[in-house]
C-alpha positions in Angstrom: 41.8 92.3 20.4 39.4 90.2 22.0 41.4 86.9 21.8 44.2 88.8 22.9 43.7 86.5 26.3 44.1 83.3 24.3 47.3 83.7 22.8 49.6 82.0 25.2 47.1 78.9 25.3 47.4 79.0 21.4 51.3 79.3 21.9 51.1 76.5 24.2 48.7 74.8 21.6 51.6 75.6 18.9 54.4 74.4 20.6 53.4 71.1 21.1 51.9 70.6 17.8 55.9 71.4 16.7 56.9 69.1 18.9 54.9 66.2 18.2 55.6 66.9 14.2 59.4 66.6 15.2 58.5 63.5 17.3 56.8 62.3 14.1 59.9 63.1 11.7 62.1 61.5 14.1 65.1 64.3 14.3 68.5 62.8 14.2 69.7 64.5 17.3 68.3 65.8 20.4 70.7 68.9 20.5 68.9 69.1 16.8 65.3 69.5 17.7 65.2 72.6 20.2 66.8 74.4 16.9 64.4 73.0 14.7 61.4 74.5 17.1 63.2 77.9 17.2 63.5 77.9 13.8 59.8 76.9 13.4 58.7 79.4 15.5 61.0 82.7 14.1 59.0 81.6 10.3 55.4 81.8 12.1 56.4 84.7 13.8 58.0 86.4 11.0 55.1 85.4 8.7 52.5 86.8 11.0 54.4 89.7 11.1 54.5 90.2 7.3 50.7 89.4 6.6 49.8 92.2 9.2 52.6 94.4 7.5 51.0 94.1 4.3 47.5 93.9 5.3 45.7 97.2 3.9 44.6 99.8 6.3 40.9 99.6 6.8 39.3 103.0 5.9 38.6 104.8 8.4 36.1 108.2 9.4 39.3 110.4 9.4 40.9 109.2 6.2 37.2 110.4 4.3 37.5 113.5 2.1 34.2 114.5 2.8 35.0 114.0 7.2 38.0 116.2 6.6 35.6 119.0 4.6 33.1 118.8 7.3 35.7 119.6 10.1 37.2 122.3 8.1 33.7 123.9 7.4 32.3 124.0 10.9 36.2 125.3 12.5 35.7 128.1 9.5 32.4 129.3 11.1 31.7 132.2 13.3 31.4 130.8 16.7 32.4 127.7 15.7 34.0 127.3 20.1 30.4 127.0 21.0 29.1 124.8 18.8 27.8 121.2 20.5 27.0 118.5 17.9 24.8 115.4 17.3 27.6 113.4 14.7 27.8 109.8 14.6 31.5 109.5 16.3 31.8 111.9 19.2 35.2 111.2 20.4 36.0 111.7 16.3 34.7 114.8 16.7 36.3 115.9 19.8 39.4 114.8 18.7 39.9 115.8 15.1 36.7 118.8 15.1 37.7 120.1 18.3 34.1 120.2 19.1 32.3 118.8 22.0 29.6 116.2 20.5 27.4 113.5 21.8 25.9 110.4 19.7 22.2 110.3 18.2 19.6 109.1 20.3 16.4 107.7 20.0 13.5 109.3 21.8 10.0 111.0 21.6 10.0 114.2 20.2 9.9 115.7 23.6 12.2 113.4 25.2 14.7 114.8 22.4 13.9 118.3 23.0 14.7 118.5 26.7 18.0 116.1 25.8 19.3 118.8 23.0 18.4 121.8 25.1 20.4 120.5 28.4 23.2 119.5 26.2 22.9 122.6 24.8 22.7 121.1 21.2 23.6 123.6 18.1 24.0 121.4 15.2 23.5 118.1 14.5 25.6 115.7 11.5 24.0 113.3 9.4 25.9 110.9 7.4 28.7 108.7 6.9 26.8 105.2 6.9 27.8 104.0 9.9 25.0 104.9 12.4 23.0 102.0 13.7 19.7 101.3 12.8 18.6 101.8 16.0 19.0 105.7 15.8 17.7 105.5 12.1 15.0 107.7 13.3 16.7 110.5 14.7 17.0 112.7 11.6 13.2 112.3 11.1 12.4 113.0 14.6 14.8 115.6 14.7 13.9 117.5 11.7 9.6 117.5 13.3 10.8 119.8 16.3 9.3 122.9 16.1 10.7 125.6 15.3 12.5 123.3 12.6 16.1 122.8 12.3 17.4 124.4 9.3 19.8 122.9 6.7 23.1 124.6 6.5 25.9 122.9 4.9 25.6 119.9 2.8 28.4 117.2 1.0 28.1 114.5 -0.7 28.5 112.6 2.8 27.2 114.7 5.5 24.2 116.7 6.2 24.4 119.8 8.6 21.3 121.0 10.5 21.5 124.0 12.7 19.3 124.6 15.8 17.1 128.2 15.0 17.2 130.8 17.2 20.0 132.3 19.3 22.1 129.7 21.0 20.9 128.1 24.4 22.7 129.5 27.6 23.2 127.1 30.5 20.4 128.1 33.2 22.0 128.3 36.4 
């Protein structure tokens, strides 16, 4: 996506690397060579075409088994509309969970506190191997706040903590 800009250059680029190859083989008629560049063209295009049409689908959050459980689990619980998540992929989460989610963070213990309470944090989701090593910590950090956050559903992908107590009401 990000040489997306460069294409026409490389077009350009193309073009006059088909033309110099034609210059090179010398075709017998002028009238011949705008047809040979066409035709050049169509079988890159049409060959591009087919690699990208038979290029496997990279796997993808959605596509896991053990995503799909997770979703169904927390949309199964009671009160599930209130929920607010930690989960590695908000906009994932929003869009296939139905559930309003930000990313992990890293922080001091109270820094993640007053974060988790303003957001009005229920549950947080550990898993799926794609979080960077930056937020490493957060499950550790996450799991010394006192009163600790308890363990409530568990795959062989994900981890589910839940905050204690009753859930947090926006002060006014």
């Amino acid at each position: 996506r990000y040489t997306w800009p460069l294409w026409p250059v490389l077009l350009v680029l193309l073009v006059m690397g088909l033309s110099r190859v034609m210059e090179i083989l010398r075709a017998p008629a002028p009238a011949v060579r705008p047809r040979m560049l066409a035709t050049g063209l169509l079988l890159l295009a049409y060959s591009a075409a087919l690699t990208a049409w038979l290029r496997p689908r990279p796997d993808t959050l959605i596509d896991r088994p053990t995503t799909l459980a997770l979703f169904e689990w927390l949309n199964s619980q009671p009160g599930h509309e209130s929920f607010r998540v930690v989960y590695e992929s908000p906009r994932i989460m929003a869009l296939y969970g139905g559930i309003p989610a930000m990313t992990p963070f890293r922080a001091s213990s109270e820094v993640m506190r007053r974060e988790l309470d303003n957001k009005r944090i229920t549950h947080a989701i550990f898993g799926g191997g794609i979080v960077s090593q930056k937020v490493a910590s957060f499950p550790d950090t996450l799991r010394s706040l006192r009163p600790a956050w308890q363990m409530v559903y568990e795959n062989a992908e994900y981890q589910v903590l839940a905050r204690p107590g009753p859930p947090l009401l926006r002060s006014p």
